[in-house]
N, C-alpha and C positions, 0 to 999 in steps of 0.2 A: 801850501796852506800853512797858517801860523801853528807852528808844533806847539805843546804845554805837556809841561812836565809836573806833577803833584809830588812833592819830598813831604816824608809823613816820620815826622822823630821831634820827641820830647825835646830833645836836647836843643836849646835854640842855636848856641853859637855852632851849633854845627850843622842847622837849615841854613844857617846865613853863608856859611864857608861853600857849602853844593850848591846855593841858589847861586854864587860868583861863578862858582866854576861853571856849573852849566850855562849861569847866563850869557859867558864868554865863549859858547859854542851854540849858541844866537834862538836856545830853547826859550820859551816863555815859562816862566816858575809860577806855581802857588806851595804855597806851606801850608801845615795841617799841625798842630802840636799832638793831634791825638787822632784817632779811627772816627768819633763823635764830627769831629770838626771836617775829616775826608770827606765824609759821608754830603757833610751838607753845600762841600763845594763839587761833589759829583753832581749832585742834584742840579746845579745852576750851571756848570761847563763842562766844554769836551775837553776831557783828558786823554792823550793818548797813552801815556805811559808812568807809572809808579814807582816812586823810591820810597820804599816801606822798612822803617825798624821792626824786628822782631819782636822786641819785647818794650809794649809801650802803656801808658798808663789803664788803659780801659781796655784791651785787650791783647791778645797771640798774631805778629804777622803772618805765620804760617797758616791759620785757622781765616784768616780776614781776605789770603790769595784765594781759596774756594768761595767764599761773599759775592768779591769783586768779579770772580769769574761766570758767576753765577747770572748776577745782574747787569754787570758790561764787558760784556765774553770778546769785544775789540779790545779793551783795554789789555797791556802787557805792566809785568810788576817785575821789580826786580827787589829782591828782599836784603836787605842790609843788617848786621849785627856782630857784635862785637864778641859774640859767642857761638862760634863758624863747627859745626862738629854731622859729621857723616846723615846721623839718623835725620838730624831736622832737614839738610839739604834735600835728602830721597826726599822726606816726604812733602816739602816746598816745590819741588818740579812733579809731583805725582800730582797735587792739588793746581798745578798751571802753572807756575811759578817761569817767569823765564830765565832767571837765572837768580843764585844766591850767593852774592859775595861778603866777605869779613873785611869790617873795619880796620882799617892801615896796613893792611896785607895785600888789598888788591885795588889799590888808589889808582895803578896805573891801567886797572881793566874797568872802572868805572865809565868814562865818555866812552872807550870802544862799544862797550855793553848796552850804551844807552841810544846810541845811533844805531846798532844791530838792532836791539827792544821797538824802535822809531818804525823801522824799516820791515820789520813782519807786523807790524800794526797794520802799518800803512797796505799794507798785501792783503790784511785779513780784512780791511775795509773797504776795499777792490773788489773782492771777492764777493763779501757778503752784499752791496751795490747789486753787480751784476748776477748775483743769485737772487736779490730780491725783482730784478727785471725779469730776469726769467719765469719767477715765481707765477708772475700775472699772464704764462701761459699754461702753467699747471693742471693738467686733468686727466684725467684716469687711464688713459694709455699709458702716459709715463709718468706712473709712482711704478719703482720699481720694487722689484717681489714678485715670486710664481710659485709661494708656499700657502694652503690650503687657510691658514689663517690669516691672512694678509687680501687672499682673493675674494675671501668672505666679507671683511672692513670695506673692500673698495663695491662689491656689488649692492652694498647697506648703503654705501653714500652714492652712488649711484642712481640709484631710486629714489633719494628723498631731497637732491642735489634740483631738479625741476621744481619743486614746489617754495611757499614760502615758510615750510616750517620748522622752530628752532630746535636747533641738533646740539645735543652733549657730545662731544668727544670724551672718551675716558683711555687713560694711559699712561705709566709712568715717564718722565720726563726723558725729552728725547727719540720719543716712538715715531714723529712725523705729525705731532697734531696739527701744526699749523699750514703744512704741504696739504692733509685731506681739507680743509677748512677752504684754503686758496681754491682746490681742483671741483669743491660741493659748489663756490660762490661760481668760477665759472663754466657747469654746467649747469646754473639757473638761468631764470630771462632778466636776471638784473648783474648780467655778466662783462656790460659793459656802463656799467656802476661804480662808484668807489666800492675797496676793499679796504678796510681799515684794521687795524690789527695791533693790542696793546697785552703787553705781560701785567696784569694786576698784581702780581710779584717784586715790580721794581720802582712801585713809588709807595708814600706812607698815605696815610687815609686822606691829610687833607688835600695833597697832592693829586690821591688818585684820582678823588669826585672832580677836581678843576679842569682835570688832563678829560673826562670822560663828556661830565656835565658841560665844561665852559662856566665863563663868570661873569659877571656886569663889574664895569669900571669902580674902584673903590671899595667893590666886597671884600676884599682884605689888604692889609699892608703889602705895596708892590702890586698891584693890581691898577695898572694905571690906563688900562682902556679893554674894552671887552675883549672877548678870547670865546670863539666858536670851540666847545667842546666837539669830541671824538664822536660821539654820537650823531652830531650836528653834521659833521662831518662825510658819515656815510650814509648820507640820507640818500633815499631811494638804492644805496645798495646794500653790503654785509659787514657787519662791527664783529670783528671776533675778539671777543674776551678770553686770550689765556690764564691759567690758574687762576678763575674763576674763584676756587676756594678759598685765596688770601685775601676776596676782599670784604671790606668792615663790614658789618653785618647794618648801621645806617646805611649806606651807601647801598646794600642787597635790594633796599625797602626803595629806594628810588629807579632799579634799573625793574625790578616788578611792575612799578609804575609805567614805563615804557615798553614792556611786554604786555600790559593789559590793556593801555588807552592808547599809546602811541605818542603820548606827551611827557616832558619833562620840565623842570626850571632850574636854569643854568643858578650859580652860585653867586646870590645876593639879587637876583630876579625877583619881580613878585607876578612876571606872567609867564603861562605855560609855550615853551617851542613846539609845535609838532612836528612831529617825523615818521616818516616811511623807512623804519631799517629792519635788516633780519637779522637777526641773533645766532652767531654760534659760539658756543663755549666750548672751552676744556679744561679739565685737571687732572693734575696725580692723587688729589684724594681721594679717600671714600668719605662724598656728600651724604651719603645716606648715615654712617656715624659721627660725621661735624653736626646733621641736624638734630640726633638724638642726645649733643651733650651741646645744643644751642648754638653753635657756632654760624651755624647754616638754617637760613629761611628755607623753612617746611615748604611754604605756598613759592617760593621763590626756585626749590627745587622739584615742584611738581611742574612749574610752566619751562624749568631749562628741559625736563628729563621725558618731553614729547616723544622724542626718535632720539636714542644712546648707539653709539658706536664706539667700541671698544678696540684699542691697537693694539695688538702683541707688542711683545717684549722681543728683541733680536734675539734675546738668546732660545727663546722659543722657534724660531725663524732661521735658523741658524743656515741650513742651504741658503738661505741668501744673501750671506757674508758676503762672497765671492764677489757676486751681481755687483753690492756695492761699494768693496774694495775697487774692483777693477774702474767703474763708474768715477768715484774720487779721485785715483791714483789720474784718470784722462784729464779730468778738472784742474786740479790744481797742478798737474805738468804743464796745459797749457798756461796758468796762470802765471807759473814761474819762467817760462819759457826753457823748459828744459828737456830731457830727452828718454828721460826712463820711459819705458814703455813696456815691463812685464813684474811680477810678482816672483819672488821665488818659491820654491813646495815648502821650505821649513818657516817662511815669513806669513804663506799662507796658515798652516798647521798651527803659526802662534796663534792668529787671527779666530781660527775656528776655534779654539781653547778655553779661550778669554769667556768670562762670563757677563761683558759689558753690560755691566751694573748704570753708565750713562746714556745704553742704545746706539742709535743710529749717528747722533751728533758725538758720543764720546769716539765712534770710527769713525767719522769723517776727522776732528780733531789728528786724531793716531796718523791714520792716510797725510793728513797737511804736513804733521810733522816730517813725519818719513820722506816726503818726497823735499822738503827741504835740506833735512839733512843726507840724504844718497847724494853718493859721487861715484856712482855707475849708474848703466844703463837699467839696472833691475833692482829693485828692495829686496834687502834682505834682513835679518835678523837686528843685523848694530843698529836698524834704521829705527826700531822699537825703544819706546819708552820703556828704562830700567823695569819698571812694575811689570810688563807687560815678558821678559824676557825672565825674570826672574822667579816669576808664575808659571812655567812652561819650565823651567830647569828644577824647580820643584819637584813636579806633575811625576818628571821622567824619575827623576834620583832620589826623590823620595827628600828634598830637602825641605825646610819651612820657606814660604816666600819673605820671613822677617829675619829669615836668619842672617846676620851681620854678613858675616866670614862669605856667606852666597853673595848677597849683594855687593861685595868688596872684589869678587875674583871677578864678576860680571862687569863691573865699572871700570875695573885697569884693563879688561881685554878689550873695552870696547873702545877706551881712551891708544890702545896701543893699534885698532883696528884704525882710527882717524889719524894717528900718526905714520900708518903703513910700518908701524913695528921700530919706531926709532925712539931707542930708551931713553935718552938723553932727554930728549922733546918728551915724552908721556911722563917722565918722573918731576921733570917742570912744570908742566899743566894740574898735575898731581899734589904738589906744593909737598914735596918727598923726594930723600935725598934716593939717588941712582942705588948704592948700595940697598936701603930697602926699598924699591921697587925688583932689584934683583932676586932678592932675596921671599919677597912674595910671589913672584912667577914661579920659582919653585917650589915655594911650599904649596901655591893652589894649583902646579901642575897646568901651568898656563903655557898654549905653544905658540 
């Protein structure tokens, strides 16, 4: 498939020097002078991977890899800048980053970087493919969990999974809202129906109404032949509206409409479509205070808020780390074709520690890492993300998880773990001359 690559830096003559070079390793380029102008060529093409300046006129690359991550969690970014220094790099691969290089220090690990970047996209779009075919067998035997709050959610959708009426999910991102949504639609009678499924999160208002409603030819610039909206789309089966809560509050008053009569009118219509769909929603807000400072239709959240089902949070769930540890680690070993095939107790112990602030998807993420990076049969500790390793050395020694000096002694043992201990090699990866790398193993007591 045709790769594209997005270079995102002010500086022009230096998009035009990356667009050569990459285009001489047969990538297809678009340019972006700013985040404003990214934003609007994400909207119209597939990007597989990002060359972002850190510091650009409208905003922080660091701050804009969480955005991207957010809204095209395929997408891979690599962060470029001329001002390369420890704290931004942590916190560039905390927020997703896949890797953060300095301008004219590491010219010669650009292409290597950008064909690895290529190459776990490409995995993560594999993946998520065949987890979306899987999805369409989804139902309540296998969501996993056998924790008391987890087996409550699944007997609440359970029961209200037969009938035609529309269900809130409520739960922080990440929880599984759109696994129980897939496993309610098929155990109804319209389960062999379309399931349609759109994040209201990742397009802007005019966008979202076109993507939901559909439009008649000519309703706006670039509209140049009709377009069966989402709703149209899953007629006679289930439209789930994720984050429900980001959408404009005109557009609230038209999906009303469609929960009350069953009719709508696509964008620049003047006649109604009817349809037969069933509505499930979900968010991370709390609806009930968007409606009291206006944000959210009143009458719009008394016809979502028929039958509510609420997901814990993992860290409330915590016995069922394990479940899904072990669950991901089968996954994505076969995906990689590799060979790991256990967990170790102190890989596990980080696992149960963590307070995954992103749920179920921020472990499965963690798990994908790890089993990419292992080169043994088992995970263990180096296979964790710095944050995640440095939170847990804390925990034990009482140190902060921001403190420099910790994250410093954690990043050369794990740099000297990947090179099996060969100084020469980790004090070059390191971009540090041998004498101090020496010289830091001893003062942080590194064996």
């Amino acid at each position: 498939m045709p790769v594209k690559i997005l270079i995102i830096d002010d500086e022009e003559k230096l998009r035009s020097l990356l667009k050569r070079i990459i285009g001489l390793e047969g990538y297809s380029v678009a340019e972006a002078a700013n985040l404003k102008a990214a934003f609007k060529i994400l909207e119209k093409e597939d990007i597989h991977v990002i060359l972002c300046d850190v510091r650009l006129p409208d905003g922080n690359g660091v701050d804009f890899v969480t955005e991207i991550k957010t809204k095209y969690p395929l997408i891979e970014i690599l962060l470029l800048t001329a001002y390369g220094n420890i704290p931004d790099a942590i916190q560039a691969m905390k927020n997703g980053a896949f890797d953060y290089i300095t301008k004219g220090d590491d010219n010669d690990r650009l292409v290597p970087l950008l064909h690895k970047a290529f190459e776990k996209a490409m995995l993560k779009t594999r993946v998520w493919q065949l987890e979306k075919q899987a999805g369409r067998k989804y139902n309540f035997e296998n969501i996993l969990g056998s924790s008391d709050l987890i087996k409550s959610a699944i007997e609440l959708a359970a029961k209200v999974a037969p009938t035609d009426t529309t269900v809130l999910l409520l739960g922080e991102t990440g929880t599984g809202k759109e696994v129980f949504a897939q496993a309610i639609h098929n155990g109804s009678k319209r389960n062999d129906k379309p399931f349609i499924a759109i994040n209201c999160s990742s397009f802007g208002k005019e966008l979202l109404e076109s993507e939901i409603l559909g439009h008649k030819a000519g309703a706006f610039t670039g509209a140049i032949k009709d377009k069966k909206g989402l709703i149209e789309e899953a007629n006679t089966g289930t439209l789930f509206l994720d984050e429900i809560g980001e959408m404009h509050i005109e557009l609230q008053a038209k999906l009303l409409r469609v929960l009350e009569t069953g009719e709508f009118f696509k964008v620049g219509d003047t006649k109604p479509t009817k349809v037969s769909v069933r509505i499930i929603a979900a968010t991370n807000r709390d609806l009930q205070h968007d409606v009291a400072d206006g944000k959210f239709r009143e009458d719009l959240f008394f016809r979502l808020n028929v039958f509510t089902i609420s997901l814990p949070a993992l860290r409330d769930r915590k016995k069922d780390i394990p479940v899904f540890a072990s669950f991901y680690l089968k996954l994505f070993a076969e995906k990689t074709n590799s060979r790991i095939d256990s967990i170790s107790k102190a890989f596990m112990e980080h696992l149960m520690q963590h307070e995954w602030k992103g749920n179920i998807r921020e472990l499965k993420n963690v798990m994908e890492r790890a089993v990419i990076l292992a080169e043994e049969n088992e995970l263990n500790v180096s296979n964790l993300p710095l944050e995640l390793q440095v939170q847990h050395a804390g925990q034990q020694n009482g140190i902060s998880a921001f403190d420099l000096s910790s994250v410093e002694k954690l990043h050369i043992q794990r740099v000297l773990n990947h090179t099996k201990g060969n100084k020469a090699e980790t004090a070059r990866l390191l971009n540090i001359g041998l004498t101090t790398l020496y010289r830091k193993i001893e003062e942080y007591h590194i064996s």
